[in-house]
N, C-alpha and C positions, 0 to 999 in steps of 0.2 A: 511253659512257654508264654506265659500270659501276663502283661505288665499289671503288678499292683495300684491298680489306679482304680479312680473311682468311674460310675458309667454316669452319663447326663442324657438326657435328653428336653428337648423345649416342645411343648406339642403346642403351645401357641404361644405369641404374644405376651410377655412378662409371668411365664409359667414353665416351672421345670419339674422334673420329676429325677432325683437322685438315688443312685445306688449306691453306697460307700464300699471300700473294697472287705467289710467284714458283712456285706448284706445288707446293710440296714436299707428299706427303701422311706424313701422321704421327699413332699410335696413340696417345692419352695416357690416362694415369690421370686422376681426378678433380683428387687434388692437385697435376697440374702443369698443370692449364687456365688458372688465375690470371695466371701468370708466362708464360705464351704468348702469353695475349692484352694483358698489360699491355707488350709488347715490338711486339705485332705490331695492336694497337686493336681496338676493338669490331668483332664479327666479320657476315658473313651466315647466319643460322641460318634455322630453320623453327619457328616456336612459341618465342617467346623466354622466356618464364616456365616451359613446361618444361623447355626443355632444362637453364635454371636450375637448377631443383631436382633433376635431375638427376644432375647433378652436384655438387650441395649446394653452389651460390650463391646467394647472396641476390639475387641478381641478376643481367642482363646490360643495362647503362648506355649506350646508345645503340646498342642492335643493329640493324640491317639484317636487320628478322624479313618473309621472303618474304610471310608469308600476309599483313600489312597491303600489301606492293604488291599483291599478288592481288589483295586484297581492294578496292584502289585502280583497278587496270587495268582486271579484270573482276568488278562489282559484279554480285552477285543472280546468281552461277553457283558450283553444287559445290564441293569439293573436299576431299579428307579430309587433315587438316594436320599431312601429314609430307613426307618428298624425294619419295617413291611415290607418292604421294596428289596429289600436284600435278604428277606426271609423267605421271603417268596422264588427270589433265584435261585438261594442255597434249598431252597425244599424243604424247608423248616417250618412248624408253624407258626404263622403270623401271630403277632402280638395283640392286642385286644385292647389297651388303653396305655398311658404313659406310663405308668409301673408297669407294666408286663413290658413294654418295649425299654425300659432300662435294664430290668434284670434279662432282658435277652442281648443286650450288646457283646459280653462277653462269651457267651457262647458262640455267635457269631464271630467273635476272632478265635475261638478254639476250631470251629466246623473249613474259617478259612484256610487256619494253620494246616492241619489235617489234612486236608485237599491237595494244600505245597508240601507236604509233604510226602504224598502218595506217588506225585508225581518229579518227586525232587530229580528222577533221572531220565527226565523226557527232552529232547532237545531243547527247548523253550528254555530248561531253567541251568543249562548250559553254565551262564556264566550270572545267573542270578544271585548266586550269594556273594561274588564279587561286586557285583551293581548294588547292591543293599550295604555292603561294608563300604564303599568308596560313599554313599549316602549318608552313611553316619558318621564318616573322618570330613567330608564336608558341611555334611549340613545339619548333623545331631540328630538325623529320621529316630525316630522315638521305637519306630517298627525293630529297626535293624537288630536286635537282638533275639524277637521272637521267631523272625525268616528264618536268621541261619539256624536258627535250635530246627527248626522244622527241616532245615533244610541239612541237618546234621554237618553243619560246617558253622562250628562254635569259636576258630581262629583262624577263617578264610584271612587272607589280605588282602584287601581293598584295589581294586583296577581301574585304572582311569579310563583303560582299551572297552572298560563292562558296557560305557555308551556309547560306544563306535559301532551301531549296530550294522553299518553300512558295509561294515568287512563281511558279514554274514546274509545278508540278504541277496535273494539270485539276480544272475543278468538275466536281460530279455534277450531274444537273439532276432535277428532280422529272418523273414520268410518270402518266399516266392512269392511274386504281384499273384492274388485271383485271379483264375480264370474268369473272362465277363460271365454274368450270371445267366442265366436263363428264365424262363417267362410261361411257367407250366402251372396251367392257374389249379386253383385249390377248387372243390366243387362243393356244394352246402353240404351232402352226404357224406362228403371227406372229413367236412370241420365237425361234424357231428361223430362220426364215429372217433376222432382225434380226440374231441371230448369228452368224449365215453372210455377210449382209453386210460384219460390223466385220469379221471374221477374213479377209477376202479372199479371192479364188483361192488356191490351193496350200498352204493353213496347214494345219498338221495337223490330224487327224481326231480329234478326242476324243469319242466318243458320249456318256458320261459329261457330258460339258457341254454338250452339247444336252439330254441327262433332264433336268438341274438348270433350265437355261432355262425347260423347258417346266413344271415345277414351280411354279418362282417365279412364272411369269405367273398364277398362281392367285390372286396377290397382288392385281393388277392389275386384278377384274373386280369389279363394281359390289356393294355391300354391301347387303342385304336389308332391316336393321333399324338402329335409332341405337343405337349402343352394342359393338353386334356387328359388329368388323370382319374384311372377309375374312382369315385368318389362316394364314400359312405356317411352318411348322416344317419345316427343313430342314437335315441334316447331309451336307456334302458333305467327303468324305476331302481329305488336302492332295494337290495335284494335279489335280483334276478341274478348276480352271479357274471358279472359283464367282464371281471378281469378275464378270467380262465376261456370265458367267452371268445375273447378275441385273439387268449395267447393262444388257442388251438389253430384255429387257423393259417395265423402270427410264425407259430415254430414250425407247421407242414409246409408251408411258401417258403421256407427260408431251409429246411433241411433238402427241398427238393432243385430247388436253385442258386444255392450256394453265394447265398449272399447273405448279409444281417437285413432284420425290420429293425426299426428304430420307434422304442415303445414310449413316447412323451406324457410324462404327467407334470403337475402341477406345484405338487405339496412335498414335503419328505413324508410326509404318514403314508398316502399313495407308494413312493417308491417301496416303503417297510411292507405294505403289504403285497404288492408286487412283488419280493422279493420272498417274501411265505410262500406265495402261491406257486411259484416258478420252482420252487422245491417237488412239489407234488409232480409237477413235470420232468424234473429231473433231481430224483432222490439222492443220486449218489455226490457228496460236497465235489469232490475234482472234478467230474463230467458237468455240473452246477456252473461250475470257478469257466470251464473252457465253452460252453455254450453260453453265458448271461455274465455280457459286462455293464456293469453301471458306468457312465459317465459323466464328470461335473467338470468344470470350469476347472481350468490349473488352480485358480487361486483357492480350491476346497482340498486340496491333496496337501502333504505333509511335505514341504520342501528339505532335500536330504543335503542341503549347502545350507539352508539354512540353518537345518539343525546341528549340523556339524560345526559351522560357526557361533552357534547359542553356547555348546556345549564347550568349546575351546573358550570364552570367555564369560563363563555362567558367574553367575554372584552364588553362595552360596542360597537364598532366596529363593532363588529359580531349580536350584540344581535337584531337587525333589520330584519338581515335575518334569525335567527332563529324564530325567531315570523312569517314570513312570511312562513318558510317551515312549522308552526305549525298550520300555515292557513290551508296550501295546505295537508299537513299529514290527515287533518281531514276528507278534500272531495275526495283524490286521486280514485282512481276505484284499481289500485294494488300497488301503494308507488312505481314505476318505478322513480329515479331520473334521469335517462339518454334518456329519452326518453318518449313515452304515453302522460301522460297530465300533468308532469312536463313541467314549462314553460324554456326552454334554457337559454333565455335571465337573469333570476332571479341571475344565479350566475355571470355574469359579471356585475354586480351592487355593488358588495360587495369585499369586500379585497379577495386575493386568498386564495381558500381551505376552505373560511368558509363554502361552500354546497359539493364542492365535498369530502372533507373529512368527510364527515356525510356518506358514503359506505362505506360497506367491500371490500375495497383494498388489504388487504394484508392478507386475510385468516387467520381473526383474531376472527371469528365466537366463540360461547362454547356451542352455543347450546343452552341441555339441562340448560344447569349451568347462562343462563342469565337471569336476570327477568324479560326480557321481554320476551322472546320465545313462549309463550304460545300467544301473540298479533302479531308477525314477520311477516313481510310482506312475507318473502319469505316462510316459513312453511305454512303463507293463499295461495300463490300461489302453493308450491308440493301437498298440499292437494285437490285443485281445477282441479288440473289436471288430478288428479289420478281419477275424475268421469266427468271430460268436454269429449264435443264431437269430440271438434279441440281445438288443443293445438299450438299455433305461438310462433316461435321462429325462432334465426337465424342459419345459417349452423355452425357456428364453434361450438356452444351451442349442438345439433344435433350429432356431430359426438364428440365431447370429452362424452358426455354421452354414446351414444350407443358404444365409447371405454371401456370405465368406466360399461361394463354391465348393461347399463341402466340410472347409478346415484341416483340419489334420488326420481327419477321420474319412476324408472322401464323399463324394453326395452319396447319397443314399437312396435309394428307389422306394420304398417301402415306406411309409408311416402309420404309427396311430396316436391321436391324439385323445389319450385319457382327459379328463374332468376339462371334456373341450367347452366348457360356460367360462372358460378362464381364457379362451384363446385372444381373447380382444385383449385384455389385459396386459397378458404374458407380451404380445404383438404391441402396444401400447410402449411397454416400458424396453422393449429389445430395439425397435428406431426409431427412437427417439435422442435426441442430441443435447447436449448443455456449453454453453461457452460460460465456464460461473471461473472463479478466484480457483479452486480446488482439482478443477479439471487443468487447467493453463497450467497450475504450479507441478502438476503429476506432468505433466510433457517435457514440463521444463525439467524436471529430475531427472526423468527419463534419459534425456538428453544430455544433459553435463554431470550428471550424477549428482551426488551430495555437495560438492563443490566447497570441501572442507569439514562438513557436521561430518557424524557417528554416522554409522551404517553401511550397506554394501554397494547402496546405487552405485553403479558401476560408469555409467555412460557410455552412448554412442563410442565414443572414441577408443575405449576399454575395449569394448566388447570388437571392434574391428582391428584392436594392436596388431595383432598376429599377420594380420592382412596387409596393412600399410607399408611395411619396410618393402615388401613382396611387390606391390600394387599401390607405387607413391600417387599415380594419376587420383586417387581418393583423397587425397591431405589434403587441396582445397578446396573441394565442396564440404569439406567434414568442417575445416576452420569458420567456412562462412557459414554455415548451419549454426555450430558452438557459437558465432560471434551473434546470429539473429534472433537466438534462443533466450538471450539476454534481454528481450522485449517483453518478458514471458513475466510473471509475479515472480521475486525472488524469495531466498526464505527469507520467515521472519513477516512476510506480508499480512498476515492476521494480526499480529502485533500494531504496525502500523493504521490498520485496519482498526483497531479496536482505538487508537489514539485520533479519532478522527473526531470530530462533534456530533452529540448525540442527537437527535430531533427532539426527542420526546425524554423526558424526563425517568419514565418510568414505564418498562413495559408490563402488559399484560402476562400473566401464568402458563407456564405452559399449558396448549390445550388445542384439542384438534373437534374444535366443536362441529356440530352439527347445527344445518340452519330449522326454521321454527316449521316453516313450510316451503316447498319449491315454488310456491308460484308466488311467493316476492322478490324482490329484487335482488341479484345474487350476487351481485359486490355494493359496497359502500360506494355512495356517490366520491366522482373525480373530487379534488380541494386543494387547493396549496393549506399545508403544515407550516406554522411558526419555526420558525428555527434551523428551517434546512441550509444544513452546506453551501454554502455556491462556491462557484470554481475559485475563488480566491483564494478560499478554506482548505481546496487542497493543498496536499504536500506533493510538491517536485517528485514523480515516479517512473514505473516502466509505463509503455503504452498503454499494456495491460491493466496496472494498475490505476492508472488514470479512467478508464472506463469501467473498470469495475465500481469507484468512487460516484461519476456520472447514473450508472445505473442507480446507484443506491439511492443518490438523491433526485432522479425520476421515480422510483417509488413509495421514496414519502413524501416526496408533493403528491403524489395521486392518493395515498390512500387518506381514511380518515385517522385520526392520531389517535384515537382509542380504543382500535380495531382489534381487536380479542384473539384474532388468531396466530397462531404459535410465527408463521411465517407470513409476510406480504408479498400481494402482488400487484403488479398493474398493465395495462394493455400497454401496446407498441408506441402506440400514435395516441396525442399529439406529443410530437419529442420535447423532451426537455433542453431548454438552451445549449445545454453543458455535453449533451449526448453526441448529437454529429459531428463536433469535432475529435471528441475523443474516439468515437466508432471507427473514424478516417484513419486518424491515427492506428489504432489496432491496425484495422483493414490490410495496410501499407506494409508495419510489421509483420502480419503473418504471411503476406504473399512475400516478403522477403526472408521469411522462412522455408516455407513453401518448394520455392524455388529450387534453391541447394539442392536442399531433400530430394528433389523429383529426380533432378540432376547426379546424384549421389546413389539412388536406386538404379538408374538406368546405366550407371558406370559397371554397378556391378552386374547389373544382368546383361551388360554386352560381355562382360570374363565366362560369367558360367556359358554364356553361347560361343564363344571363340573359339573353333574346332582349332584351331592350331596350340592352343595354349592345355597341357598336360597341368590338370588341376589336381591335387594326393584329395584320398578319400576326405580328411577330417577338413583342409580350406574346402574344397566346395560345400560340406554341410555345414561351415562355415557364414560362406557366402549367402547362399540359399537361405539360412536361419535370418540373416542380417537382411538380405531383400524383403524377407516377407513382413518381420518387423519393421522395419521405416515405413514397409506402406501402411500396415493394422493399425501399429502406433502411433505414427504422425501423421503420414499424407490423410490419413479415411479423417481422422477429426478435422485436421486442419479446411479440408474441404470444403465438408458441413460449416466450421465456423464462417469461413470466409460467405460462404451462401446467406448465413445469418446476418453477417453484419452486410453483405449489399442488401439488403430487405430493409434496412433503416434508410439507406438513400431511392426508394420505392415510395412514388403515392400510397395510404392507407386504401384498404379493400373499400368498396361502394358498401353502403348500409347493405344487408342481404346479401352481398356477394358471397356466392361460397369459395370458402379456401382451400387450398391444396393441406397447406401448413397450419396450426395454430403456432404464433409467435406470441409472448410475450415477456415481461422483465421481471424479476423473483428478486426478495431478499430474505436470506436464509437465520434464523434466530435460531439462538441456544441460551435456557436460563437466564431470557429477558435482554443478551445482548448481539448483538449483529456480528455475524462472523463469516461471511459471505453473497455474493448478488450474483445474477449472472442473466441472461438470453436465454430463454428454451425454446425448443423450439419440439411440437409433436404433430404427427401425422394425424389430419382432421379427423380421417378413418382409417386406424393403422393395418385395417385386413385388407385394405388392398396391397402392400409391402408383402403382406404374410402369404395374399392369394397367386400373388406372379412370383416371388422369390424362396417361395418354401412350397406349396400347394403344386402350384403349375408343371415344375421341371419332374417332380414327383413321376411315378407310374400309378402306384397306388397310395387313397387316404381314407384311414377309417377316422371320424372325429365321434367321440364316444362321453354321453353323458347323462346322468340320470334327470337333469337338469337342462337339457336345453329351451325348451318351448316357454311360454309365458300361459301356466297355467290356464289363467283366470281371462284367455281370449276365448269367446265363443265361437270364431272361426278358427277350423284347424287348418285351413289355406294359409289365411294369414300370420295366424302360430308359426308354423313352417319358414314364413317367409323373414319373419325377423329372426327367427334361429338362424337363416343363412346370412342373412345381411350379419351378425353380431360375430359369427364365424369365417366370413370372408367367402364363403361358398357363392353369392350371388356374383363375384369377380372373376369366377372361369366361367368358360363355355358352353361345357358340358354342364349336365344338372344331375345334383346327388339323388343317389338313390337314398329315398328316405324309410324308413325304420323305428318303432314306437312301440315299447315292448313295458306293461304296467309292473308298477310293483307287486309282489306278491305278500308284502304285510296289509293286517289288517289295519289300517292307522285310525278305523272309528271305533274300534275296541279297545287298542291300545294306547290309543293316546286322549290330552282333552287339554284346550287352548284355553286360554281367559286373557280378557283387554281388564285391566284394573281402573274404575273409570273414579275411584271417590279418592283421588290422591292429586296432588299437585304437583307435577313431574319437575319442576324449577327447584322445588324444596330439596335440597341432598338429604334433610332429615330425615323425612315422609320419605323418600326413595330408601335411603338405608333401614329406615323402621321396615317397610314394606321386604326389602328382601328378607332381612332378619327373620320376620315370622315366616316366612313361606320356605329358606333353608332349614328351620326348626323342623318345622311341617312336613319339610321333605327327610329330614334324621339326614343331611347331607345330602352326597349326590347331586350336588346343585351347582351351574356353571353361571353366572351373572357378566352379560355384554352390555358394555356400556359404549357411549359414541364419545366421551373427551375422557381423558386420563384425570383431568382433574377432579371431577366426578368419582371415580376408581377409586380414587386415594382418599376422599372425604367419605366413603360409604365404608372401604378397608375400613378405615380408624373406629367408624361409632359402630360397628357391631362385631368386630373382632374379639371382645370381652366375652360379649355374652354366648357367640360359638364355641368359646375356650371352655366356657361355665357346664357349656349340655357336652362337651368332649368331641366334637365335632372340627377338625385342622380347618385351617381357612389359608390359603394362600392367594398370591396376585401377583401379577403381573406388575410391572413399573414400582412397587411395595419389594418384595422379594427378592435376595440376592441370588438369582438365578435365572438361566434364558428360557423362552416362552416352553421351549421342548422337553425343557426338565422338567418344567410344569403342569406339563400334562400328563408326562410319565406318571408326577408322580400321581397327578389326580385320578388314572387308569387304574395306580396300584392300591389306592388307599381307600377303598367303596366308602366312606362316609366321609371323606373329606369334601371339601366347596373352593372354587377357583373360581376369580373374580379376573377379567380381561375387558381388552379392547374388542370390537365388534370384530376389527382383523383376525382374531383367534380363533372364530368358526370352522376357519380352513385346513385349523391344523389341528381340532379335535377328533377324534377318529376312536369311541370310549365305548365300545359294548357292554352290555348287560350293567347291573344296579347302579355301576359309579357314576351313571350321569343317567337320573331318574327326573332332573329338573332345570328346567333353562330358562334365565328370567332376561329380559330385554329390559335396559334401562327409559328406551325410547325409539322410535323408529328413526333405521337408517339412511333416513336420506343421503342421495350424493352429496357430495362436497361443494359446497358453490364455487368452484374456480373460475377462473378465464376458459381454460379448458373445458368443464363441462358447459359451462354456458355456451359454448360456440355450438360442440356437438348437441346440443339440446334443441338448437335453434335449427340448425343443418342437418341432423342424424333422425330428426322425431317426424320426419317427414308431415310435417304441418302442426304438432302435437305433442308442445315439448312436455306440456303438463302428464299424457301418458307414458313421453322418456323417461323423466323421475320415475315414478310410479312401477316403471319395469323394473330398474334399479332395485328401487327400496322392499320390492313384492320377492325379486329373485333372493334378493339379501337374506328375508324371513325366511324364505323356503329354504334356503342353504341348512339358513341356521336349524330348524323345526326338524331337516332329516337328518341332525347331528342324537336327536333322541331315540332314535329306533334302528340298529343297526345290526339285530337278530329277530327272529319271525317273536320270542319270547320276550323282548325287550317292553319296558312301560314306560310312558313319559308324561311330564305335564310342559306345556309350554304357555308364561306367562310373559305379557308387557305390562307395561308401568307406567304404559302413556294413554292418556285418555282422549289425546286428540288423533288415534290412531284411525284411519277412512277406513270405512270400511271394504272398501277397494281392493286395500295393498291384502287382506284377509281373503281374497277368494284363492289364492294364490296356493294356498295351503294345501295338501294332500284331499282327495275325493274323498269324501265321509266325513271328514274334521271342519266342527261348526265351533265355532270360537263361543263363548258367551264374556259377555260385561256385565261385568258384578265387582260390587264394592272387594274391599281388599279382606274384609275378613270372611266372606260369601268365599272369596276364591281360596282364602288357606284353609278353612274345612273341606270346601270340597278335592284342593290336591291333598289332605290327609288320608280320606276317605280313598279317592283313587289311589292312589300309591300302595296304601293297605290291601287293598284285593288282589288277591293270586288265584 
């Protein structure tokens, strides 16, 4: 069953290790990979656009890439996408260096085959060796001969029906409204033995997570007054066991009152392990699937219009991975493509957009009106929730619902807010607003559809056909809408956009730098720029487009022309000539949008009220679908912008005034050149939005975190009191009960920090030298955060060789043909590999035991000098912005420092690279953990030394 081909694999950077198909193994450079494989054909690899690049080809032309059979074999299960990583799935054992994981490739499609084959008569593979022959009459799949041998169908014929997975997949069916819930509180003895339950006979003793149980349960007991919900504030150290902690409580509240909690976390690593855990609570997969629904955004689900139209006009190109998502469509558990037990890796296999455009992106849903809807992953998902007992999801999902009065899912009484150090955040970017180029042009799609180009945008108009011949009172508020929509950026406006005059000659690198210290000045001084546009320069446009060109050219007069950062910004005031009248402009256009629209909601929601008017089941959800769109879709932004641009014909705030809003103007860069501007606008402190519109209407909140307090205060009153300000708890009435539960690792035995102080952190070279010896030091296992990508990619390049040299993988982020999550898959599965990231990656490392024995800091985190943080710096630090920074950059360390100890057994070393580190932002660090400052080579003997003891 096994294609005569040779096996490859690249274990770093210009280094291959070859198997030919009589055995031979053999060591090649990059440039003699060509002439191997041109003598011996397209090979078996693992990740075939990596290994590509790799080795610096543009390609590899009809590879035999394992993860598409995986992916073929067994649909909707793990695997992290290297020889290890799928040796480790199949239960084989791993490989040991680049010759052991080449001559294991083929095995590994022998262990696949064998697998498809054992189960060739399981429902699942139903019509799979038709989907595998229509694969190879369209698109040559290299697979399709060894499937069907496994699949004993050597002269199936090929079905074009094999991707129609949508005939086979079940309806959901509508259920009875719930009974209103009931309010029978849980008692701390109850979450305690609930806990004692999941954990079974003979689990270990952790007192510590019975306290936090019996804590949380306080969540859980009936609320007094409206508005005041029971409220828990809870910090439990990493270790104590706080998921299971809370889902005990979590599932007795909700088995006894017949309602869901709503379990919020942060991260998808969070949700992955939440999703292990909830196992232990309910073992059995189907009683699993109907108590515990995950829920994301429409646009993370796999849209079954979408893909039915991919599929009806697929290039051959694509048609590989459409057969493979029709693999996985069939086994999925909820059709999650961003996440769950879609594999990552799947869509970097395939030309761009062939997987991720299979979601709703752009809120192109109809509903009722599509033929699939009655099968929709996401209608099986709101219907699942609406009788599960815990419902996961993430915060921003969370809080635009419970803004939204619930959503589609209904309010929800019950909350917990996992990795609650992220609630300001998560509240930060959910309302917050933008009026830029990219948002106006999505409305405007929205609205008139594609208006000629490729694709399915449908438009208003579409989407209400059915309705108008019925209910002509509609066709002239829809005409004057279509006709005002036209003020909107049309397509093609980036184009335009890009033929505009440049200011500046030549931009700075990409690069999202960090500033030197917080307490200097944190934008470049105001300046007029040689060279900017003025209104003359522009071109004849929409309104829109006229004030997007205005903005651009208030923010290169304001900033300075050499300013290093990836994107510019600048404050509101003072306006630029060009600005008021183009804002007017807008202003005039969107309220004459507006208008219609408002007009056009209210027509139809006088129909669905009209008791004399006999509406058939499919026009009112029709109707209804259409009402609630215009206002989600149009009216809520329209709103917002219109509030934005009256704030430009508004005096600026007094010096010191405090603001409701931070307004300012952005210009958005990609690879040096401008590709959109826009008005933002964020809430000064977005936890008051979160504390009245999410917190408040609540019954109960548990907000749970191993991180909430600020260390390194010596008052624990005050500790407290900024964990609630940063959580929005100081915004209700009532005051949380609070709760402080220690780690139970030892982190002064097992761990040891060092500040690198004999290095020059501005040198990429001294930075790259420095990490080099201390990943050696480490024999891998080593995670490197850096604060600019630029940075990232000069340190990738000059020690990549010589990790190849000791055999130790080096991967990265923004380097790597792959997304952050693949990456750390793979760095989980590979223990001596090293993964080099942005400082943002902290969040989604989640790596127990030896594969991350070492974490090196390029430099400390400071915030960002924006508009934004300087406002809250000045307003939020309650007199003290230099200790605002300082909480920032101190909580960032600790994040990052309890990414190394994530079992009582685990060991770590945690280094920085910066010698101008305060010693401030260091007390922050775990109780027992005393940093020392020592030269660079003082600290790589001594993490050799640590690391070696067991």
């Amino acid at each position: 069953m096994l294609p005569d081909a040779p096996a490859l694999v690249a274990p770093a950077p210009g280094r291959a290790a070859l198997l030919t198909p009589d055995g031979e193994l053999s060591l090649l450079r990059a440039a003699q990979v060509p002439a191997a494989l041109r003598e011996l054909g397209p090979p078996i690899c693992v990740h075939a656009p990596a290994t590509a690049r790799r080795l610096n080809l543009p390609g590899l032309p009809g590879a035999w890439d394992l993860l598409e059979l995986f992916a073929f074999c067994l649909p909707a299960q793990p695997a992290p996408p290297t020889p290890r990583g799928l040796a480790l799935a199949l239960e084989m054992p791993p490989p040991t260096d680049a010759e052991s994981a080449a001559a294991l490739l083929p095995e590994i499609a022998t262990e696949l085959l064998r697998r498809l084959a054992r189960a060739r008569n399981a429902p699942l593979n139903r019509d799979a060796g038709a989907l595998a022959a229509r694969l190879a009459e369209a698109a040559d799949w290299p697979w399709t001969p060894s499937v069907l041998a496994a699949l004993g169908q050597p002269g199936i014929r090929p079905s074009r029906d094999a991707l129609k997975v949508w005939r086979v997949l079940p309806d959901w069916e509508e259920a009875a409204p719930p009974p209103p819930p009931g309010s029978h509180p849980v008692s701390p003895a109850e979450a305690r033995a609930k806990l004692a339950e999941i954990l079974g006979e003979g689990a270990e003793q952790r007192p510590s997570q019975a306290d936090f149980a019996s804590a949380a349960s306080l969540a859980f007991t009936p609320r007094d007054l409206p508005g005041e919900p029971r409220l828990v504030l809870a910090e439990a150290g990493t270790g104590t066991g706080k998921t299971l902690g809370y889902v005990a409580p979590a599932s007795l509240w909700a088995e006894r009152n017949g309602a869901p909690v709503w379990i919020a976390t942060y991260t998808r690593n969070l949700q992955r392990q939440l999703d292990q855990e909830l196992a232990r609570l309910y073992p059995d997969p189907e009683e699993r699937r109907q108590k515990v629904v995950i829920r994301k955004g429409r646009e993370n689900y796999l849209c079954l219009l979408n893909y039915d139209e991919a599929v009806s006009g697929a290039m051959p190109a694509r048609l590989v991975a459409l057969g493979l998502v029709a693999r996985w469509a069939l086994a999925t558990r909820d059709g999650d493509l961003l996440g769950g037990d879609f594999p990552g890796w799947l869509a970097e296999l395939f030309p761009a957009g062939a997987i991720s455009l299979l979601a709703d992106r752009r809120g192109e849903c109809i509903h009722s009106a599509c033929p699939h809807w009655k099968r929709c992953y996401v209608e099986h998902s709101i219907r699942r929730a609406a009788t599960a007992n815990l419902v996961v999801a993430n915060h921003a999902l969370v809080m635009v619902q419970a803004a939204l009065g619930g959503g589609d899912d209904g309010p929800a009484l019950r909350y917990v807010f996992d990795e609650g150090h992220h609630l300001f955040d998560a509240a930060d970017g959910a309302f917050s607003a933008e009026l830029s180029g990219a948002e106006m042009a999505e409305l405007r799609r929205w609205l008139l559809g594609n208006e000629g180009g490729r694709g399915r945008a449908r438009g208003l108009r579409r989407r209400l056909e059915e309705l108008l011949a019925e209910h002509p009172a509609l066709v002239p508020p829809l005409d004057l809408t279509e006709h005002s929509a036209r003020a909107l950026p049309a397509s093609g406006w980036w184009d335009r956009w890009a033929a505009l005059p440049e200011a500046d000659a030549e931009r700075a690198e990409d690069e999202d730098e960090m500033p030197e210290d917080p307490r200097g000045p944190s934008l470049p001084a105001p300046g007029a720029a040689p060279g900017i546009p003025r209104r003359a320069a522009f071109r004849d446009g929409t309104p829109a487009e006229d004030f997007l060109r205005a903005v651009r050219a208030q923010v290169l007069a304001r900033t300075a022309e050499g300013d290093p950062l990836y994107d510019a910004e600048c404050d509101l005031h003072p306006l630029h000539d060009d600005l008021p009248e183009a804002a007017a402009a807008l202003e005039t256009a969107l309220e004459s949008l507006r208008d219609p629209l408002k007009h056009l909601g209210k027509l139809i929601t006088d129909l669905l009220e009209d008791p004399d008017l006999e509406l058939e089941t499919g026009a009112r959800i029709r109707l209804e679908t259409a009402s609630r769109s215009i206002d989600r879709r149009a009216l809520m932004p329209l709103t917002a912008w219109l509030a934005m641009l009256r704030r430009l014909r508004e005096d600026p705030n007094e010096p010191g005034q405090r603001p409701t809003y931070v307004d300012w103007l952005a210009l958005t860069r990609r690879e040096g050149r401008d590709i959109d501007s826009g008005l933002h606008r964020h809430w000064l402190d977005p936890t008051v939005p979160f504390a009245t519109q999410v917190a408040a209407p609540a019954h109960g909140v548990l907000i749970a975190s191993a991180t909430l307090r600020d260390a390194a205060r010596q008052d624990p009153e005050a500790a407290w009191r900024e964990a609630e300000a940063r959580t929005g708890v100081q915004h209700l009435p009532s005051p949380a009960i609070r709760a402080a539960l220690p780690s139970p690792f030892d982190y002064a035995a097992n761990t040891r920090a060092f500040v690198v102080e004999d290095i020059t952190r501005e040198s990429p070279g001294q930075i790259a030298a420095a990490m080099q010896q201390l990943f050696l030091a480490a024999g891998g296992g080593a995670l490197g955060l850096f604060t600019a990508i630029r940075r990232l990619r000069e340190v990738h390049a000059r020690i990549a060789p010589a990790l190849a040299e000791a055999g130790l993988p080096l991967y990265a982020q923004h380097v790597d043909a792959m997304d952050s999550a693949t990456l750390v898959d793979i760095f989980r599965a590979e223990e001596d590999s090293c993964l080099l990231g942005t400082d943002a990656l902290r969040d989604g490392v989640d790596v127990p035991g030896r594969a991350l024995r070492l974490l090196v800091f390029d430099r400390v985190p400071w915030p960002r000098p924006s508009i934004l943080h300087r406002e809250r710096r000045i307003h939020l630090s309650g007199g003290r912005p230099s200790a605002y920074d300082d909480a920032i950059a101190r909580h960032r360390l600790r994040q990052a420092f309890g990414r190394l100890i994530r079992r009582a057994d685990d060991r770590g070393v945690f280094v920085l690279l910066d010698p101008r580190t305060p010693s401030r932002l260091l007390a922050g660090l775990p109780e027992g953990v005393t940093p020392q400052r020592l030269g660079l080579a003082e600290t790589v003997r001594q993490t050799t030394a640590f690391l070696a003891e067991r």
